[in-house]
C-alpha positions in Angstrom: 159.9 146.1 70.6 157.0 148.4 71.0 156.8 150.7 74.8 156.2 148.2 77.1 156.5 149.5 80.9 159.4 147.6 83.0 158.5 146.7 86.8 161.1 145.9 88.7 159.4 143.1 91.3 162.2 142.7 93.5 162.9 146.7 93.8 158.9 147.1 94.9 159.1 148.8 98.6 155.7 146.8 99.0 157.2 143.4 98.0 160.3 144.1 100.2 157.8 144.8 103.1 155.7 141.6 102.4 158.7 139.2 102.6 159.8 140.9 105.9 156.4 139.9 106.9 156.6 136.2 105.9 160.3 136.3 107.9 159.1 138.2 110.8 156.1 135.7 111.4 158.3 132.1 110.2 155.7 132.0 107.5 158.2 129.5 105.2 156.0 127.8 103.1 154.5 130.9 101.6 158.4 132.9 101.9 159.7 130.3 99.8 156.5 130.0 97.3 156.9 133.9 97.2 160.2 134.0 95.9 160.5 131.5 93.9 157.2 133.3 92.1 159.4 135.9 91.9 162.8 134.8 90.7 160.5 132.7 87.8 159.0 135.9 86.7 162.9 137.6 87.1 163.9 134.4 84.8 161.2 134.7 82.6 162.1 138.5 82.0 165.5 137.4 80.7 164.9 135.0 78.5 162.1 137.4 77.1 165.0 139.9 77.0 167.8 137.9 75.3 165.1 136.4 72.7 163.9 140.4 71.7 167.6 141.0 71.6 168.0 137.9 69.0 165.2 139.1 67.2 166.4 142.8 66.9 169.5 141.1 65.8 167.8 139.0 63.1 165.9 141.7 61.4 169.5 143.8 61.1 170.6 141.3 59.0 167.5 140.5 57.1 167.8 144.3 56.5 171.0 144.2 55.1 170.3 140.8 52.7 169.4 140.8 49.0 165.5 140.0 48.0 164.4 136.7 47.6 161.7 133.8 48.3 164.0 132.7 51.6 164.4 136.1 52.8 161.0 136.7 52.9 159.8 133.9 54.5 162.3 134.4 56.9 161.4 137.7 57.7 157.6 137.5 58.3 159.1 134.2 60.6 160.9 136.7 62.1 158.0 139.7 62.2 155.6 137.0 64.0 157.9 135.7 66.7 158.5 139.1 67.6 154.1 140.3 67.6 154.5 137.0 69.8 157.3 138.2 71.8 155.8 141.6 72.4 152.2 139.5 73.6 154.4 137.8 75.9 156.0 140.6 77.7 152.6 142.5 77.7 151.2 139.3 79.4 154.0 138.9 81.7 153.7 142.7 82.8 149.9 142.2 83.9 151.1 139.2 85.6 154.0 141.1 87.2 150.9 144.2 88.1 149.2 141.4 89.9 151.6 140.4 92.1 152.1 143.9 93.1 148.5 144.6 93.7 147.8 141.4 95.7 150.5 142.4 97.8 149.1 145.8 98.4 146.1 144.5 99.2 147.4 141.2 101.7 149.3 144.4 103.2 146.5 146.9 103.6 144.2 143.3 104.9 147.6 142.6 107.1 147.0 146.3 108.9 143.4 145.8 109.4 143.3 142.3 110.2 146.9 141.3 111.5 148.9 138.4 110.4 145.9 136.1 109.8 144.4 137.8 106.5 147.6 136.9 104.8 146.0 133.3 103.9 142.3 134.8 102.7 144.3 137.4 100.9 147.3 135.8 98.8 146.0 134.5 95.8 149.1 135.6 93.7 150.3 131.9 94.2 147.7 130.7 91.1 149.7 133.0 88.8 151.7 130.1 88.2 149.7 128.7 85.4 150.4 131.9 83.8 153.9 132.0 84.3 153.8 128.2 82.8 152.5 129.1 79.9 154.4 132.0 79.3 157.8 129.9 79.4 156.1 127.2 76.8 155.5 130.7 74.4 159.8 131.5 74.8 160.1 127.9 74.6 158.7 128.0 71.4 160.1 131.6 70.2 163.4 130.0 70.8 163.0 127.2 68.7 161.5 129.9 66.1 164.8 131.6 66.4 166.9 129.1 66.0 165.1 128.3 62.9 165.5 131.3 61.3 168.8 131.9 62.4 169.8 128.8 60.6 167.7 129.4 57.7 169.6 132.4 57.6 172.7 131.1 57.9 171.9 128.9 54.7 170.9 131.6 52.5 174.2 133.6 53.6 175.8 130.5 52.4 173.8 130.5 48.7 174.9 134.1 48.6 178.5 134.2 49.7 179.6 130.9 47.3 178.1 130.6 44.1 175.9 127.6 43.2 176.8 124.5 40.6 174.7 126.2 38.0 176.7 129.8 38.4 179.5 127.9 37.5 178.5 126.1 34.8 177.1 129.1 33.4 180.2 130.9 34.2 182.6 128.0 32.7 180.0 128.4 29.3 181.2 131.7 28.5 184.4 131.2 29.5 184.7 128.6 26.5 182.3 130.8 24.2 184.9 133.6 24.8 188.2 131.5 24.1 190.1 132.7 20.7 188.4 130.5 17.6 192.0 129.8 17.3 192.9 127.7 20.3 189.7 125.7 19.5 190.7 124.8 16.3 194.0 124.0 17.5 192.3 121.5 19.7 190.6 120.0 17.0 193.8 119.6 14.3 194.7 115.6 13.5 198.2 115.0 13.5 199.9 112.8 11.3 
């Protein structure tokens, strides 16, 4: 995966001081709209981060398989769930930067205006479309992966146990290779 910065939401001294806000002033609704915002986006993160950790998986054993047609295909499967991946988590870090931002400013509003700018000033609640559409895009990746993975798994198959033809082929010059002796042998009339 390609340097894509990590913030931490929960660990955010600003996002700790919002929600002791929203507790301090029995502001519920927005608590509980708040953190679930914020456990989706923790959710999100670790799906992202099991699916990277699939693909980086995948692509050590393409790596390590023969060429051929399936191998290929599989791999530039493989190459574009992960470009996708990586749009994801860029996506879901500017998300992740809103949040933070709109809390600094409902905070900085909060210390000019008191309590009552917190409703002009939170408009980190409409991420939620984004987030939305961001779990379709693993949705998606997963089924991806779980495609190539048993793709995958069939061409390991092919490889590891030889196919009808091999074995026809192989039985050919097994009996092109037997002494001329034994054939004739087989072909003697008895009396």
């Amino acid at each position: 995966m390609k340097d894509i910065p990590e913030i931490t939401l929960k660990d955010n001294a600003n996002i700790r001081e919002f929600i002791q806000i929203l507790e301090d002033n029995k502001m519920d609704k927005i608590l509980n709209d708040f953190i679930d915002t914020l456990n989706y986006v923790g959710n999100l993160e670790n799906t992202l981060d099991k699916l990277i950790g699939e693909i980086e998986a995948l692509k050590e054993q393409i790596i390590k398989m023969r060429e051929n047609p399936i191998k290929k295909a599989v791999s530039n499967t493989i190459n574009n769930i992960d470009n996708k991946l990586c749009e994801t988590a860029r996506f879901l870090n500017s998300i992740k930067d809103n949040i933070t931002e709109n809390v600094n400013l409902t905070l900085n509003a909060i210390k000019q205006k008191g309590i009552s700018a917190i409703n002009s000033t939170i408009n980190f609640m409409r991420i939620k479309d984004g987030l939305r559409k961001i779990q379709k895009t693993l949705n998606v990746a997963e089924n991806k992966i779980d495609k190539a993975v048993k793709e995958l798994e069939l061409l390991d198959k092919q490889v590891q146990k030889p196919s009808i033809i091999s074995d026809l082929k192989a039985k050919r010059e097994k009996d092109n290779t037997k002494n001329p002796v034994d054939k004739i042998k087989k072909t003697e009339v008895t009396i």
